[in-house]
Structures are given as C-alpha cells and as structure tokens.
C-alpha positions in Angstrom: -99.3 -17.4 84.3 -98.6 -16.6 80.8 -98.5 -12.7 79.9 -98.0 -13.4 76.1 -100.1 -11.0 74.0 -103.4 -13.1 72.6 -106.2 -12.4 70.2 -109.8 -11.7 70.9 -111.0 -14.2 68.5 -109.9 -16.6 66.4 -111.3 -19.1 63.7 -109.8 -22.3 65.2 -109.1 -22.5 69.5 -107.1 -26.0 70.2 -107.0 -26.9 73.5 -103.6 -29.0 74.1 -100.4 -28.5 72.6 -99.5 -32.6 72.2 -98.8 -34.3 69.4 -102.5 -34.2 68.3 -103.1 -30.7 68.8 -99.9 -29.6 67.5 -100.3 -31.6 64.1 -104.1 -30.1 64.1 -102.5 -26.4 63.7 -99.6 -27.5 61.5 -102.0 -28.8 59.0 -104.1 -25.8 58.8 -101.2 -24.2 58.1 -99.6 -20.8 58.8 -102.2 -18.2 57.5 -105.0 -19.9 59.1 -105.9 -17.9 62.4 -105.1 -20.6 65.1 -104.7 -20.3 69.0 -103.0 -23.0 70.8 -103.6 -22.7 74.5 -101.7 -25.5 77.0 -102.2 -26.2 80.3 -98.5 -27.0 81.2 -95.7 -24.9 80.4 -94.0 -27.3 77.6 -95.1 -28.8 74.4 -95.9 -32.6 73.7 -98.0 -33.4 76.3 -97.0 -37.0 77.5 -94.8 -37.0 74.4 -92.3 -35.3 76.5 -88.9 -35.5 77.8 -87.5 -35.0 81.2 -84.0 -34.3 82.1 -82.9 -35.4 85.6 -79.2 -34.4 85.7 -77.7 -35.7 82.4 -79.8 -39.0 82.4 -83.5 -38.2 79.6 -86.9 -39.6 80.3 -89.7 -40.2 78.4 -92.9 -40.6 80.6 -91.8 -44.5 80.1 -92.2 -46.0 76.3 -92.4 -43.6 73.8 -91.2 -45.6 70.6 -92.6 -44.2 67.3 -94.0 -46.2 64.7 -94.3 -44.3 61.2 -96.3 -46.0 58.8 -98.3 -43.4 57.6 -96.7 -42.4 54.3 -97.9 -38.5 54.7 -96.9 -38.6 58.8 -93.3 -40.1 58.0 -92.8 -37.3 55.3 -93.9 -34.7 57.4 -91.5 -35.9 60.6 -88.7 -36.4 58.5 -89.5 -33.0 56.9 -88.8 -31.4 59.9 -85.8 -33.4 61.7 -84.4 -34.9 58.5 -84.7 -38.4 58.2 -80.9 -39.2 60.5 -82.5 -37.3 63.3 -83.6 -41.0 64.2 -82.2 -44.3 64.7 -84.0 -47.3 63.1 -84.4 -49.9 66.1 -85.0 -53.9 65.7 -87.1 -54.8 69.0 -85.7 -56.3 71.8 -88.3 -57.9 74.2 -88.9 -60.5 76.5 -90.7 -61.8 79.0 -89.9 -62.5 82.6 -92.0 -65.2 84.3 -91.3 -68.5 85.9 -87.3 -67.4 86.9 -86.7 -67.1 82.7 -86.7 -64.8 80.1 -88.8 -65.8 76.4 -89.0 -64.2 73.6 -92.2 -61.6 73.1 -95.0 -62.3 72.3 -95.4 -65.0 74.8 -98.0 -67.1 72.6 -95.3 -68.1 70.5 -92.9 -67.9 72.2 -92.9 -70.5 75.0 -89.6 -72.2 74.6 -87.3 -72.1 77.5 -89.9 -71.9 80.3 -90.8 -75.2 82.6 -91.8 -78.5 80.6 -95.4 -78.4 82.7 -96.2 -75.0 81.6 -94.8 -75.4 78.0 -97.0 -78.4 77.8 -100.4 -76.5 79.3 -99.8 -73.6 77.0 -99.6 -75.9 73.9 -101.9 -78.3 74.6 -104.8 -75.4 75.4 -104.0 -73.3 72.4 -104.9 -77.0 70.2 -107.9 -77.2 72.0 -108.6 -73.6 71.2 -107.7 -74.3 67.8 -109.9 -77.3 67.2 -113.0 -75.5 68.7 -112.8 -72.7 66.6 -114.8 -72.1 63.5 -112.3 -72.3 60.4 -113.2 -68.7 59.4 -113.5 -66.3 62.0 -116.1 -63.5 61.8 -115.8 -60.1 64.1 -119.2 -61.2 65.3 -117.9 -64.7 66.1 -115.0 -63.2 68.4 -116.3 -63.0 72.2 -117.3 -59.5 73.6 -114.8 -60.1 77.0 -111.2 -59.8 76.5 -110.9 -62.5 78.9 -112.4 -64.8 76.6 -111.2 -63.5 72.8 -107.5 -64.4 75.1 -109.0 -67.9 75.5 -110.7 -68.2 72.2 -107.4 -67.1 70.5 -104.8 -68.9 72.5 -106.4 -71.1 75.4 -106.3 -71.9 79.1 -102.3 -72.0 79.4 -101.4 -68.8 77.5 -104.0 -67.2 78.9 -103.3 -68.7 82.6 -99.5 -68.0 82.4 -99.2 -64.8 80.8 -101.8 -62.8 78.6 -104.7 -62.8 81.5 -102.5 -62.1 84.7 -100.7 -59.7 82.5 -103.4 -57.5 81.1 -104.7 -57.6 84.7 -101.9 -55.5 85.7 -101.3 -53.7 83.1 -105.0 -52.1 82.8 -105.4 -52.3 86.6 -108.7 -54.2 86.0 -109.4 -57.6 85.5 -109.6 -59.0 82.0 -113.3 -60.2 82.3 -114.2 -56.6 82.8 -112.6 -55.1 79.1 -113.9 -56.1 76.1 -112.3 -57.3 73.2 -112.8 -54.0 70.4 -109.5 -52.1 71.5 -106.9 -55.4 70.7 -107.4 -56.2 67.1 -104.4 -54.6 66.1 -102.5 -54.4 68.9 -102.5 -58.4 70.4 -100.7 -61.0 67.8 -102.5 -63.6 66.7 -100.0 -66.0 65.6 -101.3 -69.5 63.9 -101.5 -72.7 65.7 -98.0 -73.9 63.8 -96.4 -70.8 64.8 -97.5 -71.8 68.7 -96.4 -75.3 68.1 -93.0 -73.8 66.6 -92.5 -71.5 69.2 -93.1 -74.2 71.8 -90.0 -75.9 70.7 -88.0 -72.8 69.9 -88.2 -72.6 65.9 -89.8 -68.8 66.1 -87.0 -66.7 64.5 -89.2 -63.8 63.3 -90.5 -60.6 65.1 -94.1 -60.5 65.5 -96.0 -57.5 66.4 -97.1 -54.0 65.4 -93.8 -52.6 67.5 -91.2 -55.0 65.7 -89.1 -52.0 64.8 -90.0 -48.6 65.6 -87.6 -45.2 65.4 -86.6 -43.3 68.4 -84.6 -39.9 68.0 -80.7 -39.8 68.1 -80.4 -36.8 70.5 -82.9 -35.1 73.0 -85.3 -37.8 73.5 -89.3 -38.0 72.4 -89.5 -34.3 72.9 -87.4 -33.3 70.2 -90.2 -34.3 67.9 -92.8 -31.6 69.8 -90.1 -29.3 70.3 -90.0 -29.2 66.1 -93.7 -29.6 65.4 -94.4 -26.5 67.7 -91.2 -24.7 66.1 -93.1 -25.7 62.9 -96.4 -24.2 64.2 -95.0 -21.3 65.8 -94.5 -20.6 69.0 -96.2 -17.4 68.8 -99.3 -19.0 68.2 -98.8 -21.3 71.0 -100.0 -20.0 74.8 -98.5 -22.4 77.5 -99.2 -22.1 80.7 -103.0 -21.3 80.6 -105.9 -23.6 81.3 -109.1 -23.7 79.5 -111.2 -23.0 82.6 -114.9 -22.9 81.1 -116.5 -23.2 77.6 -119.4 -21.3 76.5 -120.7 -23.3 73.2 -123.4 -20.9 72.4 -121.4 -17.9 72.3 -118.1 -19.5 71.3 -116.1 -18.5 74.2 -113.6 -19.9 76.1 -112.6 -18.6 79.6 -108.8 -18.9 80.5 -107.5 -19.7 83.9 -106.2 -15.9 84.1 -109.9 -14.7 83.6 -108.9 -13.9 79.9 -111.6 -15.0 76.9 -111.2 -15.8 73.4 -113.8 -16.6 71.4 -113.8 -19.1 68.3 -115.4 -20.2 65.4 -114.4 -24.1 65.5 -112.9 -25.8 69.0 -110.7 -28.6 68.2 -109.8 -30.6 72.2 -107.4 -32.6 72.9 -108.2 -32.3 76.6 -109.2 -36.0 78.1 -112.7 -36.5 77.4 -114.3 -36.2 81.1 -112.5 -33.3 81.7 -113.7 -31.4 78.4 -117.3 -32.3 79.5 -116.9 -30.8 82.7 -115.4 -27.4 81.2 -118.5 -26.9 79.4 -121.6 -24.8 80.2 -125.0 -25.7 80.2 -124.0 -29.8 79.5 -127.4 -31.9 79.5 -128.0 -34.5 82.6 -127.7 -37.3 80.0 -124.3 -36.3 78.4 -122.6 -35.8 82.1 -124.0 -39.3 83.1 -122.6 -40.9 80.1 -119.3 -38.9 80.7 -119.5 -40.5 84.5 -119.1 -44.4 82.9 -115.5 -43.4 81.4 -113.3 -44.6 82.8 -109.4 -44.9 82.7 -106.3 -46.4 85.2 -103.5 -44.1 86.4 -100.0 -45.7 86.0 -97.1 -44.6 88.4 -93.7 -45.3 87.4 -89.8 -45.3 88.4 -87.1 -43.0 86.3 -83.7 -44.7 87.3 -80.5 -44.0 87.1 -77.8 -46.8 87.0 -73.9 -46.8 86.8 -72.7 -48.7 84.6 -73.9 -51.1 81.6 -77.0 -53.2 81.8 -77.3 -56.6 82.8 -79.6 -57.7 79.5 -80.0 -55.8 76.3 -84.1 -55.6 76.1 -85.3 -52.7 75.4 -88.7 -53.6 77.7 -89.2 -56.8 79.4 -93.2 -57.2 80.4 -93.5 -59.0 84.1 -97.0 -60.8 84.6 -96.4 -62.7 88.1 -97.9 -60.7 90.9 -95.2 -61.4 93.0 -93.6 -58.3 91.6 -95.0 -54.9 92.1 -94.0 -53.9 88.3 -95.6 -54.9 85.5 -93.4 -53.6 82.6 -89.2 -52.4 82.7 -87.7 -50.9 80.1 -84.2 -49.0 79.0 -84.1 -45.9 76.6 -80.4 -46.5 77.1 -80.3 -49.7 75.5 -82.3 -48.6 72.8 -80.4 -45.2 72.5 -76.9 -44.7 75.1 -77.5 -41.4 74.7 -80.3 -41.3 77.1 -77.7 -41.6 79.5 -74.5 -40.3 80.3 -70.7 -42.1 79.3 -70.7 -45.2 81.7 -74.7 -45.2 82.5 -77.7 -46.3 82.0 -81.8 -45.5 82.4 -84.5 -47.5 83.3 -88.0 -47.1 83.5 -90.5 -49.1 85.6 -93.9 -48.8 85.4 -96.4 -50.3 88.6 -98.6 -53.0 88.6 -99.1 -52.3 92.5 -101.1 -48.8 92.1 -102.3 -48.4 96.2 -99.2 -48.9 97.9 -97.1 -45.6 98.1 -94.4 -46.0 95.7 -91.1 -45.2 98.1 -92.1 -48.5 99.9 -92.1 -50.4 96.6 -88.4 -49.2 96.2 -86.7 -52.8 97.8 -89.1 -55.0 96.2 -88.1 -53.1 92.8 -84.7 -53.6 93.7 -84.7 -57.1 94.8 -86.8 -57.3 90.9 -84.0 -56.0 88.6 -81.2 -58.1 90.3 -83.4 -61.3 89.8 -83.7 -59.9 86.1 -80.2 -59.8 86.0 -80.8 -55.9 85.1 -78.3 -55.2 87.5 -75.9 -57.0 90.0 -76.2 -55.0 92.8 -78.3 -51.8 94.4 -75.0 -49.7 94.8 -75.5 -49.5 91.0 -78.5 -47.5 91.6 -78.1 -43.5 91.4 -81.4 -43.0 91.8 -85.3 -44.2 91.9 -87.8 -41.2 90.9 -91.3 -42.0 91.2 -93.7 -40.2 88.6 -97.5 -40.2 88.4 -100.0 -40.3 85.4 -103.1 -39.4 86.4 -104.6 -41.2 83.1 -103.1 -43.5 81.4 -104.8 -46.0 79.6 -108.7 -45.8 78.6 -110.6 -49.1 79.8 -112.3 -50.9 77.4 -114.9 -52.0 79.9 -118.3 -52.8 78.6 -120.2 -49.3 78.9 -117.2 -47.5 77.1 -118.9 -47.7 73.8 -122.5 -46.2 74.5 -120.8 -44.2 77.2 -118.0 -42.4 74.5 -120.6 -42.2 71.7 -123.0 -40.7 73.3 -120.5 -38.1 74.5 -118.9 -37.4 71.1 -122.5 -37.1 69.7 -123.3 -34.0 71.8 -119.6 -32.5 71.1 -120.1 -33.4 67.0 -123.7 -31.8 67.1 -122.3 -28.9 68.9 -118.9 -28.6 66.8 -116.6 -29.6 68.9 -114.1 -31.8 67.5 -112.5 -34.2 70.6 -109.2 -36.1 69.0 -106.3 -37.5 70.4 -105.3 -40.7 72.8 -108.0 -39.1 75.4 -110.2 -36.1 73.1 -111.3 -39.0 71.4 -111.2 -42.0 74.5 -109.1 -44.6 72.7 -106.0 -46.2 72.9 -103.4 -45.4 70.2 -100.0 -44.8 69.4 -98.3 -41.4 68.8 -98.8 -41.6 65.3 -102.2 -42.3 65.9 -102.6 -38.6 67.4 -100.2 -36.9 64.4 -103.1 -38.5 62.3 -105.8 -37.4 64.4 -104.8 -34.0 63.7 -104.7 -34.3 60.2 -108.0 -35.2 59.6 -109.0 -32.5 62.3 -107.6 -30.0 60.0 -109.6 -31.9 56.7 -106.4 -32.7 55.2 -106.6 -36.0 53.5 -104.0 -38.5 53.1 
C-alpha cells in the first residue's frame, strides 16, 4: 500500500501508468495538475521487464516500431537515439518438419512438393475470382474467409487459419476481418508464385525492422517516460476501486479519494465499466459481449548459443502446445548473460496446466533445432496474462461503441491497447496518449 503524500483533487486523474497513460501525462506537460495512480508497483504496464537472475524478460515480444515522426523524437529525446539497436527481422515458420521464410503466403519454398502445389494452385483460384479492384465492402466480414479471399484454400489450410486459431484461442470463423488490414500481408499473386519457387528476397510486413533497447530491456523506455513525467506525480501501488462520475471522485483501494475534473483510463475496458457507479443495464450488457483470450507463456533460460538465429519462429501445427518461440537474446545478447541465451514461448494449449506442457515444449525446441539437448535448459518459468489479445468476434463492434459512447458522453476518455479494446502496437498506445492530452502531431 502506497503511503506517498496525494492531492485532494486534480484537473486530470489517469488510471494506469503504461505506455499510454504515461505519454497522456508527459504531453500535458509538467505544470498541468496530473495524478497518475497504478495498480502494480512498477511502470509500463505489460511494457515491462523482468529480471530472473541475470537473464531480462519482456512479457514475450515487445519490438518497437517508430514511425511516428513526433513519437520517434520524443523516445529518442529521452534515451538518445544509440540507447537502441536497429534490428533487420529474423522469422520463420515451423510446420511440416521445415523452416520458411515469414510471411508464409509468400513464402512457401522449401516445404513438401504437395503442399507447395495446394498453396499455389488455391491462391490462383483466389486470384482469378476476385474482382480486379477490391473495395472494403467487397472484403468478407469473417476472417476465416478475407484468409481465403486473399490467399485461398492451401495458405489458409496449412498455415494462416490453423495459425490464428491458436493464436486468438478462437476459431477464425468466429473474428472478423476489421482488426487485419494493417497487420496481415497481402502480397500479389506474382509475389506467391515467386515465393513458391524461392525468388522472395525482400521483407514483408509492418515488423520488418523494429528497434529494441541496447541495455535494460523494454522497460527502460517506461522507466524514462515516468522519469520524464515525474515520479512524484506517479502513485503505484494503488487500485482505482470505484468511480463516482457525477461527483468526480475516485475511490482508492486504501479508502483514499481524489476527485477530478477529466478521467483519462487506461484500465481494460470491462474492468473500467465495472468500477463505475450507477452504470446503465444497457452499457453493462454491452460491456458483457467483450471479450478477450489470456495467453500463458514460458521465460527460459538456456546455456549456451542458440541452435537458429530467428528472432520468433510462429508454430501453427497443433501437435505442439506453443504457438509462437521467440529469443530477445538473439535479437539483443544482452538479454542474457556471457555464454546464454533467453527464450520465450507463448501457448497455444491454454487448459492444460502449464508444468505438464514442460516435455512436450522440450521435445518442441530440439525438433526446432533451438537447442540440442534439455541439459541446456536452466530453467522453464511459466507466466500468465490474464488479457492478452481483444477478439475481433462479430459483437465487438456494437459491443465497444456502445461502451465508449456512455464513457465519451460522460467524459471519460478510455485509450490504450485495452481503454480503447483494440489491438495495437506500443507505439500505437504512445500515440494514444498524445491525442488524449490534445496534442496534435
């Protein structure tokens, strides 16, 4: 329990000291009279670092992509532009006993003859039903079918179907399409053909490169964005219990209140509803169609150097309780100590408890040539994430809009990866809080 001095009131309470909240209070700057109050007793919310002996985790991939010309100054600003190494993707994909180069739809060279040939000859079928010019309203609703649409029966049999499956923990006939656009490549039919035969030399993909700090892992950004903010205004430790909209008060988890002018939330979206007083039956039934899959995952230590260099290798056959490994280490050694290396492995298999997942696992990263024996394991750490990606599932929309209606109308501002029920990137949420604070770009 925090016993850090706080005000009465304030003009701006933000609940959530991640990367969204903590870019909402650096933009409104250090005269503006701000409270940060968060829950856990660290900054960065699941842009965090753990330390387990002298190996650093991330809570698994946490790659930043800065595109945003305003966002990249800003981060630079404040760790100097060689706080970061500038990494060229390596990723694969592990399926049929072989690796191939990500993204899969253009990428199938190397794996059987049969399913080379099913994949190719379904994305020219695809191709040749299409309409020349594609409009949004053209695209079908289910994900399961924009996959087919796109890329046909094979890709979508062999890898992006099974795939998404187990990553979203819900079958791809129940997401829509909306949440992909910018995240799936869409590669022409040549660039299929090409990659069919092994003539794909470029990297395609909004994650081709992406920056990753030198030293001190993912956290060293949130560390500097709350050093930025202050610390003073920044109250860890302490839960937002209840929310009284019509007298602006919020009640603490140490039966403290503040009371605000403007609430900006980065708490996920569910949870802020049920924080509220006096929430009308319609709002809390919409709140009840949100939903969202939990992810468990492995930290592991390894003596020794990796077997492959990939910095994440996706795994869509369900033989295989994981779904996605990946290496900060071979990104960045200094994840790891001299002579080591990290891995992180996040679950496909979310109902079976994880310790008995631990041989199959095993038995997984010496097939992937990861390593060449278990001795080489230190150790296997499970972690759990009780939200981890929003599902696109076909009442999110009404479901989400009709919840951020009754916020908007009552001034609440919800932002961030799960304030505002989306799926985004980091810099998505540094953004987010920019244009929470009314800074434009």
């Amino acid at each position: 329990m925090s016993t850090q001095t706080l005000p009465d009131h304030v003009e701006t309470l933000i609940i959530g000291a991640g990367l969204a909240g903590l870019s909402t209070a650096l933009h409104l700057g250090p005269a503006h009279n701000l409270l940060v109050v968060e829950a856990n007793n660290y900054v960065g919310g699941k842009a965090r670092t753990e330390r387990i002996g002298d190996f650093l985790f991330d809570v698994t991939g946490h790659w930043l992509h800065l595109r945003d010309p305003g966002i990249r100054a800003l981060i630079f600003s404040l760790l100097g532009e060689d706080h970061f190494h500038k990494v060229d993707r390596i990723s694969r994909i592990w399926s049929h006993g072989v690796y191939t180069e990500y993204p899969f739809q253009a990428n199938t060279f190397g794996l059987p003859p049969q399913v080379v040939h099913e994949c190719l000859m379904g994305a020219i079928e695809a191709a040749r039903a299409r309409p020349d010019a594609v409009t949004p309203a053209q695209e079908p609703e289910s994900f399961a079918e924009w996959i087919r649409f796109y890329f046909g029966e094979g890709i979508a049999r062999h890898f992006m179907v099974p795939y998404n499956a187990r990553l979203w923990g819900v079958d791809a006939a129940e997401i829509t399409s909306r949440w992909c656009q910018r995240f799936v490549p869409k590669p022409k039919l040549e660039d299929i053909v090409a990659g069919a035969v092994g003539l794909n030399a470029g990297k395609m993909g909004y994650n081709a490169h992406f920056l990753y700090p030198k030293q001190g892992g993912i956290q060293s950004v949130s560390e500097a964005l709350a050093d930025a903010v202050g610390r003073a205004r920044i109250a860890l430790s302490l839960k937002v219990t209840g929310l009284d909209l019509d007298t602006r008060t919020a009640t603490l988890s140490d039966g403290r209140a503040v009371r605000f002018e403007r609430l900006v939330s980065t708490m996920p979206l569910p949870w802020l509803i049920d924080t509220i007083e006096r929430v009308p039956d319609a709002v809390r039934a919409a709140k009840g169609t949100l939903r969202a899959t939990p992810v468990t995952y492995f930290n592991v230590g390894v003596r020794g150097a990796l077997g492959v260099p990939d910095h994440w290798v996706y795994v869509p056959e369900a033989e295989w309780p994981m779904y996605r490994v990946g290496s900060f280490s071979n990104a960045v050694p200094t994840m790891a100590p001299p002579g080591h290396s990290s891995l992180y492995i996040e679950l496909a298999d979310r109902t079976t408890p994880p310790e008995a997942l631990v041989p199959r696992v095993t038995e997984g990263l010496i097939r992937m040539g990861f390593i060449e024996h278990a001795d080489q394991i230190l150790f296997m750490q499970a972690r759990h994430v009780p939200l981890a990606y929003v599902i696109y599932d076909f009442g999110y929309t009404a479901g989400r809009e009709a919840v951020l209606e009754f916020l908007s109308a009552r001034g609440v501002q919800s932002i961030g990866r799960y304030g505002d029920w989306n799926y985004s990137s980091m810099e998505d949420a540094l953004i987010d809080g920019r244009r929470a604070a009314g800074i434009k770009p």
